[in-house]
VORO-540944 format. One record per residue (C-alpha): residue in one letter; x, y, z. Coordinates in steps of 0.2 Angstrom, whole numbers, plus 5000, padded with zeros to 4 digits. Each point is the difference from the previous one (the first is absolute). Layout:
REM residues N
AXYZ...
//
This chain:
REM residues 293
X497049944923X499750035020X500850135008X499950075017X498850145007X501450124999X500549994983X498350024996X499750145007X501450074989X499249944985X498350085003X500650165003X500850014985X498749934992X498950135006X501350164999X500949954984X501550085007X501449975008X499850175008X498049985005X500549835007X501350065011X498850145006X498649845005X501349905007X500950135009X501849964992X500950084988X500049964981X501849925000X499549865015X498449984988X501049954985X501149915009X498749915009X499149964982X501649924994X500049875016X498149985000X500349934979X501449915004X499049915016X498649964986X501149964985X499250104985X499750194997X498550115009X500050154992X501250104984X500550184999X498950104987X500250205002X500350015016X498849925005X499849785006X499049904991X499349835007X500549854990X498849854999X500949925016X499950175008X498450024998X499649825008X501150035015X498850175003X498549904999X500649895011X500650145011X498250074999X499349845008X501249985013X499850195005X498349995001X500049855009X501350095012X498850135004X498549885003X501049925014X500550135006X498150055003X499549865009X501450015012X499250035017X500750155010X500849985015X500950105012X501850075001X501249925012X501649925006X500649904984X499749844995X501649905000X500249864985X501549875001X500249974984X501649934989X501250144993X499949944982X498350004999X499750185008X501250054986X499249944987X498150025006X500350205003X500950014983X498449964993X498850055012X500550155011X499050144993X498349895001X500449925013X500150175012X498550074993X498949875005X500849995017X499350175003X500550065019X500749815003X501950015000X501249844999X501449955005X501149864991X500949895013X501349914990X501549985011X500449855008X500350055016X498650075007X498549865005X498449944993X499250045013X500450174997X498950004983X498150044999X500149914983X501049864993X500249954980X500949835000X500549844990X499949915017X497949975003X499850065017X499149945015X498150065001X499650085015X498350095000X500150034980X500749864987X501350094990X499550034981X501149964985X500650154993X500649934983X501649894993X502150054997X501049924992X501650024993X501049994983X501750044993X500550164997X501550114989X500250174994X499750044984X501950034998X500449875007X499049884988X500950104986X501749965006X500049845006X498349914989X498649925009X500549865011X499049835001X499149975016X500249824997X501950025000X500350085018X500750174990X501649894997X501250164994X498950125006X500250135016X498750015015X499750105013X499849905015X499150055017X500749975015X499450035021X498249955002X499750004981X501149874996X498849875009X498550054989X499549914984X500850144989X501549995009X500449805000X499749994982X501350144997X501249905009X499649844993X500350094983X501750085007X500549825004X499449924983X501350134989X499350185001X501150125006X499750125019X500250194996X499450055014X499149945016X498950125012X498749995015X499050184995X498649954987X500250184992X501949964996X499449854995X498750064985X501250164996X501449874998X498949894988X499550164991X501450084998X500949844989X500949925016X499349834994X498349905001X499149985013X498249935009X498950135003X497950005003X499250034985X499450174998X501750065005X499850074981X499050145003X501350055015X501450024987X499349984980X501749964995X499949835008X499549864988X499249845007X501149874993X498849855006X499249915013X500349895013X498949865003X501249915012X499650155012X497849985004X499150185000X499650045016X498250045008X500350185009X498850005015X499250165010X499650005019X499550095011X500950035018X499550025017X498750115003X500250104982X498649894991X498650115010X501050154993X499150114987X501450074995X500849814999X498649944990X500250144986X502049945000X499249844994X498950074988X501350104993X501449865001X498949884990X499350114988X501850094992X501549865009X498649834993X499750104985X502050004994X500149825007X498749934989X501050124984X501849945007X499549814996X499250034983
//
Protein backbone atom coordinates (compact mmCIF):
# COMPACT_ATOMS: atom_id res chain seq x y z
CA UNK A 1 0.00 0.00 0.00
CA UNK A 2 1.95 3.47 -0.99
CA UNK A 3 0.15 6.49 -0.60
CA UNK A 4 1.32 9.98 -1.03
CA UNK A 5 2.73 12.39 1.72
CA UNK A 6 -0.59 14.05 1.97
CA UNK A 7 -2.76 11.23 2.66
CA UNK A 8 -0.49 10.52 5.30
CA UNK A 9 -0.44 13.23 6.88
CA UNK A 10 -4.29 12.59 7.14
CA UNK A 11 -3.74 9.25 8.63
CA UNK A 12 -1.36 10.34 11.41
CA UNK A 13 -3.36 12.86 12.78
CA UNK A 14 -5.89 10.84 13.32
CA UNK A 15 -4.02 8.35 14.52
CA UNK A 16 -2.71 10.70 16.96
CA UNK A 17 -6.09 12.61 17.92
CA UNK A 18 -8.50 9.80 17.53
CA UNK A 19 -11.12 12.26 16.38
CA UNK A 20 -12.36 13.47 13.61
CA UNK A 21 -12.77 16.73 15.56
CA UNK A 22 -8.94 16.77 17.06
CA UNK A 23 -7.86 15.89 13.50
CA UNK A 24 -9.46 18.78 11.90
CA UNK A 25 -8.11 21.04 14.69
CA UNK A 26 -4.23 19.55 13.71
CA UNK A 27 -4.81 19.92 10.20
CA UNK A 28 -6.62 23.17 10.28
CA UNK A 29 -10.04 21.77 8.31
CA UNK A 30 -13.10 20.96 9.59
CA UNK A 31 -14.37 17.45 10.69
CA UNK A 32 -16.67 17.00 7.33
CA UNK A 33 -13.55 17.55 4.74
CA UNK A 34 -11.73 15.05 7.42
CA UNK A 35 -14.20 12.29 6.86
CA UNK A 36 -14.56 13.09 3.48
CA UNK A 37 -11.04 13.02 2.89
CA UNK A 38 -10.54 9.47 4.85
CA UNK A 39 -13.11 7.94 2.47
CA UNK A 40 -10.92 8.98 -0.71
CA UNK A 41 -7.65 8.28 1.18
CA UNK A 42 -9.28 4.19 1.63
CA UNK A 43 -10.48 4.08 -1.57
CA UNK A 44 -6.76 5.30 -3.18
CA UNK A 45 -5.37 2.27 -0.73
CA UNK A 46 -8.08 -0.32 -1.26
CA UNK A 47 -8.80 -1.67 2.31
CA UNK A 48 -10.04 0.04 5.59
CA UNK A 49 -7.87 2.34 8.01
CA UNK A 50 -9.56 2.86 10.77
CA UNK A 51 -13.69 1.77 12.32
CA UNK A 52 -15.89 3.86 14.28
CA UNK A 53 -16.14 2.75 18.02
CA UNK A 54 -17.91 5.46 20.57
CA UNK A 55 -17.02 8.04 18.90
CA UNK A 56 -13.97 7.71 18.64
CA UNK A 57 -11.57 6.05 15.33
CA UNK A 58 -9.78 3.12 15.82
CA UNK A 59 -6.83 2.06 13.55
CA UNK A 60 -7.16 -1.19 11.72
CA UNK A 61 -4.10 -3.33 11.17
CA UNK A 62 -3.70 -1.45 7.61
CA UNK A 63 -4.18 1.81 9.37
CA UNK A 64 -1.84 1.25 11.53
CA UNK A 65 0.86 0.34 8.83
CA UNK A 66 0.06 3.34 6.65
CA UNK A 67 0.93 5.45 10.10
CA UNK A 68 4.19 3.71 10.62
CA UNK A 69 4.91 4.47 7.35
CA UNK A 70 3.81 7.95 7.61
CA UNK A 71 6.13 8.25 10.85
CA UNK A 72 9.26 7.32 8.65
CA UNK A 73 8.51 9.59 5.95
CA UNK A 74 7.79 12.53 8.39
CA UNK A 75 10.68 12.04 10.02
CA UNK A 76 12.60 11.76 7.07
CA UNK A 77 10.72 15.08 5.84
CA UNK A 78 12.06 16.90 8.81
CA UNK A 79 15.69 15.66 8.46
CA UNK A 80 15.87 17.21 4.99
CA UNK A 81 14.46 19.80 5.76
CA UNK A 82 17.33 20.39 8.41
CA UNK A 83 20.09 19.99 6.13
CA UNK A 84 18.65 22.45 3.71
CA UNK A 85 21.26 25.28 3.59
CA UNK A 86 19.76 28.80 4.06
CA UNK A 87 19.88 31.20 1.40
CA UNK A 88 18.56 34.48 0.86
CA UNK A 89 15.29 35.93 -0.25
CA UNK A 90 14.90 37.27 -3.87
CA UNK A 91 13.40 37.64 -7.35
CA UNK A 92 11.86 34.07 -7.98
CA UNK A 93 13.17 31.18 -9.37
CA UNK A 94 11.30 30.58 -12.65
CA UNK A 95 10.93 26.48 -13.63
CA UNK A 96 9.64 25.47 -17.16
CA UNK A 97 8.00 22.57 -16.41
CA UNK A 98 5.03 20.45 -18.13
CA UNK A 99 1.44 21.24 -16.90
CA UNK A 100 0.56 17.78 -16.11
CA UNK A 101 3.24 17.13 -14.16
CA UNK A 102 3.04 20.30 -11.91
CA UNK A 103 -0.58 19.09 -11.36
CA UNK A 104 0.19 16.03 -10.15
CA UNK A 105 3.68 16.85 -8.23
CA UNK A 106 1.72 19.71 -6.07
CA UNK A 107 -1.12 17.29 -5.37
CA UNK A 108 1.17 15.28 -3.66
CA UNK A 109 3.79 17.61 -2.72
CA UNK A 110 2.72 21.24 -1.95
CA UNK A 111 2.56 21.47 1.67
CA UNK A 112 6.30 19.95 1.99
CA UNK A 113 7.39 21.31 -0.80
CA UNK A 114 6.81 25.13 0.53
CA UNK A 115 8.20 24.39 3.75
CA UNK A 116 11.57 23.45 2.66
CA UNK A 117 11.67 26.22 0.22
CA UNK A 118 11.86 28.61 3.10
CA UNK A 119 11.96 32.47 1.71
CA UNK A 120 12.59 30.83 -1.91
CA UNK A 121 9.51 31.46 -3.96
CA UNK A 122 8.69 29.62 -7.46
CA UNK A 123 7.15 30.29 -10.26
CA UNK A 124 5.71 27.41 -12.65
CA UNK A 125 6.27 28.44 -16.29
CA UNK A 126 3.93 26.16 -18.15
CA UNK A 127 2.59 27.99 -21.08
CA UNK A 128 3.78 27.53 -24.47
CA UNK A 129 4.29 30.81 -25.42
CA UNK A 130 6.62 32.28 -23.40
CA UNK A 131 10.53 31.23 -24.14
CA UNK A 132 13.16 28.84 -22.59
CA UNK A 133 15.15 31.25 -22.13
CA UNK A 134 12.93 32.90 -19.98
CA UNK A 135 13.33 29.94 -17.35
CA UNK A 136 16.05 29.71 -14.58
CA UNK A 137 15.05 26.06 -14.39
CA UNK A 138 14.00 23.57 -16.87
CA UNK A 139 12.32 19.73 -16.06
CA UNK A 140 12.22 17.98 -19.46
CA UNK A 141 11.84 14.51 -21.44
CA UNK A 142 14.17 16.17 -24.18
CA UNK A 143 17.95 15.76 -22.43
CA UNK A 144 19.29 19.32 -22.84
CA UNK A 145 22.57 20.66 -24.02
CA UNK A 146 25.34 21.06 -21.07
CA UNK A 147 26.51 24.42 -20.84
CA UNK A 148 28.51 24.88 -17.65
CA UNK A 149 26.69 22.13 -15.65
CA UNK A 150 25.44 18.61 -17.22
CA UNK A 151 21.73 18.39 -16.63
CA UNK A 152 20.81 15.66 -13.83
CA UNK A 153 18.04 12.93 -14.33
CA UNK A 154 15.26 13.71 -12.40
CA UNK A 155 13.42 10.43 -12.54
CA UNK A 156 11.06 8.44 -15.27
CA UNK A 157 7.03 9.07 -16.59
CA UNK A 158 5.42 7.02 -18.26
CA UNK A 159 1.97 6.58 -19.20
CA UNK A 160 -1.07 4.02 -18.96
CA UNK A 161 -4.68 3.66 -19.66
CA UNK A 162 -7.08 5.20 -17.61
CA UNK A 163 -11.30 5.18 -16.89
CA UNK A 164 -13.49 6.29 -14.14
CA UNK A 165 -14.65 4.11 -11.79
CA UNK A 166 -18.20 4.74 -13.39
CA UNK A 167 -17.24 4.29 -16.41
CA UNK A 168 -15.74 0.79 -15.79
CA UNK A 169 -19.05 0.00 -14.18
CA UNK A 170 -20.95 0.81 -17.26
CA UNK A 171 -19.28 -0.21 -20.02
CA UNK A 172 -16.77 -3.30 -18.37
CA UNK A 173 -12.95 -3.33 -18.69
CA UNK A 174 -11.88 -3.01 -22.08
CA UNK A 175 -8.67 -5.01 -23.53
CA UNK A 176 -5.75 -3.06 -24.42
CA UNK A 177 -4.90 -5.72 -26.76
CA UNK A 178 -8.23 -4.99 -28.64
CA UNK A 179 -7.65 -1.07 -29.47
CA UNK A 180 -11.00 -0.48 -26.96
CA UNK A 181 -13.03 -1.88 -30.14
CA UNK A 182 -16.72 -0.75 -28.66
CA UNK A 183 -15.38 1.52 -26.26
CA UNK A 184 -15.44 5.57 -26.01
CA UNK A 185 -12.10 7.82 -25.86
CA UNK A 186 -11.51 10.98 -25.09
CA UNK A 187 -8.91 12.17 -27.71
CA UNK A 188 -6.37 15.18 -27.44
CA UNK A 189 -6.07 17.39 -29.99
CA UNK A 190 -3.68 20.93 -30.64
CA UNK A 191 -0.07 20.21 -29.51
CA UNK A 192 -1.25 17.21 -27.46
CA UNK A 193 -2.36 15.24 -30.28
CA UNK A 194 1.49 14.81 -31.50
CA UNK A 195 2.48 13.33 -28.15
CA UNK A 196 2.68 9.55 -27.51
CA UNK A 197 -0.56 9.59 -25.42
CA UNK A 198 -2.21 11.38 -28.14
CA UNK A 199 -1.32 9.20 -31.33
CA UNK A 200 -2.18 6.11 -29.46
CA UNK A 201 -5.75 7.52 -28.68
CA UNK A 202 -6.08 8.15 -32.29
CA UNK A 203 -4.86 4.95 -33.49
CA UNK A 204 -7.42 3.37 -31.11
CA UNK A 205 -10.30 5.94 -32.48
CA UNK A 206 -9.26 4.54 -35.93
CA UNK A 207 -9.14 0.81 -34.87
CA UNK A 208 -13.19 0.93 -33.52
CA UNK A 209 -13.37 2.99 -30.35
CA UNK A 210 -15.66 5.55 -30.47
CA UNK A 211 -14.53 9.99 -29.95
CA UNK A 212 -16.70 11.52 -27.27
CA UNK A 213 -14.90 14.35 -27.14
CA UNK A 214 -11.69 16.00 -28.30
CA UNK A 215 -9.86 18.93 -26.44
CA UNK A 216 -6.29 20.81 -26.40
CA UNK A 217 -6.47 21.88 -22.31
CA UNK A 218 -4.92 19.12 -20.33
CA UNK A 219 -7.32 19.82 -17.33
CA UNK A 220 -10.43 19.24 -19.59
CA UNK A 221 -8.73 16.46 -20.68
CA UNK A 222 -8.21 14.65 -17.00
CA UNK A 223 -11.92 16.19 -15.85
CA UNK A 224 -13.36 14.59 -19.02
CA UNK A 225 -11.58 11.01 -18.28
CA UNK A 226 -12.84 11.36 -14.61
CA UNK A 227 -15.92 12.41 -15.10
CA UNK A 228 -17.07 9.03 -17.37
CA UNK A 229 -16.63 10.86 -20.83
CA UNK A 230 -14.59 7.75 -21.92
CA UNK A 231 -10.92 6.21 -21.51
CA UNK A 232 -8.14 7.83 -21.82
CA UNK A 233 -3.95 8.12 -21.60
CA UNK A 234 -2.81 9.73 -18.82
CA UNK A 235 0.71 9.77 -16.72
CA UNK A 236 0.69 7.48 -14.11
CA UNK A 237 0.09 8.97 -10.95
CA UNK A 238 -2.83 11.03 -12.34
CA UNK A 239 -4.64 8.62 -9.49
CA UNK A 240 -3.81 10.59 -6.68
CA UNK A 241 -5.15 13.86 -8.64
CA UNK A 242 -8.63 12.40 -8.90
CA UNK A 243 -8.92 8.77 -6.60
CA UNK A 244 -11.97 7.99 -8.64
CA UNK A 245 -9.64 7.18 -11.64
CA UNK A 246 -8.75 3.51 -12.08
CA UNK A 247 -5.63 2.46 -13.91
CA UNK A 248 -6.96 0.04 -16.40
CA UNK A 249 -3.32 -1.05 -17.62
CA UNK A 250 -0.33 -0.08 -19.22
CA UNK A 251 1.25 0.68 -22.18
CA UNK A 252 4.37 -0.76 -23.15
CA UNK A 253 4.13 0.45 -26.88
CA UNK A 254 4.62 3.98 -25.26
CA UNK A 255 8.63 3.72 -23.61
CA UNK A 256 8.74 5.72 -19.97
CA UNK A 257 10.41 8.71 -20.43
CA UNK A 258 13.71 10.03 -18.57
CA UNK A 259 12.66 13.55 -17.11
CA UNK A 260 15.86 15.55 -17.01
CA UNK A 261 16.68 18.94 -14.75
CA UNK A 262 18.93 21.95 -16.09
CA UNK A 263 20.06 24.64 -15.15
CA UNK A 264 19.78 28.01 -17.24
CA UNK A 265 21.75 30.82 -17.90
CA UNK A 266 23.32 32.29 -15.08
CA UNK A 267 20.76 30.64 -12.35
CA UNK A 268 23.21 27.51 -11.59
CA UNK A 269 25.37 30.28 -9.35
CA UNK A 270 22.06 31.11 -7.64
CA UNK A 271 21.60 30.05 -4.07
CA UNK A 272 18.30 30.36 -4.22
CA UNK A 273 18.33 28.15 -7.75
CA UNK A 274 20.28 25.53 -6.00
CA UNK A 275 17.76 24.99 -3.10
CA UNK A 276 14.88 24.83 -6.09
CA UNK A 277 17.00 21.81 -7.08
CA UNK A 278 17.27 20.33 -3.73
CA UNK A 279 13.61 20.80 -3.22
CA UNK A 280 12.57 19.70 -6.77
CA UNK A 281 14.63 16.43 -6.46
CA UNK A 282 13.78 15.64 -3.01
CA UNK A 283 9.51 15.94 -3.08
CA UNK A 284 8.95 15.88 -7.54
CA UNK A 285 11.88 12.57 -7.70
CA UNK A 286 10.31 11.21 -4.69
CA UNK A 287 6.62 10.88 -6.36
CA UNK A 288 8.47 9.81 -9.75
CA UNK A 289 10.21 6.89 -8.20
CA UNK A 290 6.31 6.08 -6.31
CA UNK A 291 4.29 6.89 -9.75
CA UNK A 292 6.32 3.89 -11.50
CA UNK A 293 6.00 1.34 -8.82
Amino acid sequence: MVLPWEQLRLVLALARHGTLSGAARALGTSPDAVEADLKRVERAAGTTLFVREAGRVMLTDAGRSAARTGERLGEEMHRVDRVLPRVPSGPPVRVRVDEALAARWLETAAADMARMLGPVTLELVTGRASRRQDADLEISSHKPAAHGEPPRPLGVTADALFASEAYLLDHGRPSISGRLEGHRVVLLGGALARTDAGRWLLEASRNGARVALRTDSFPVFLSAVHAGVGLGVLPRGSEELAPELVRVGDLPELPPRVLWLAFRGAARTSQRARRAVQVLEQTLGAALRRWER
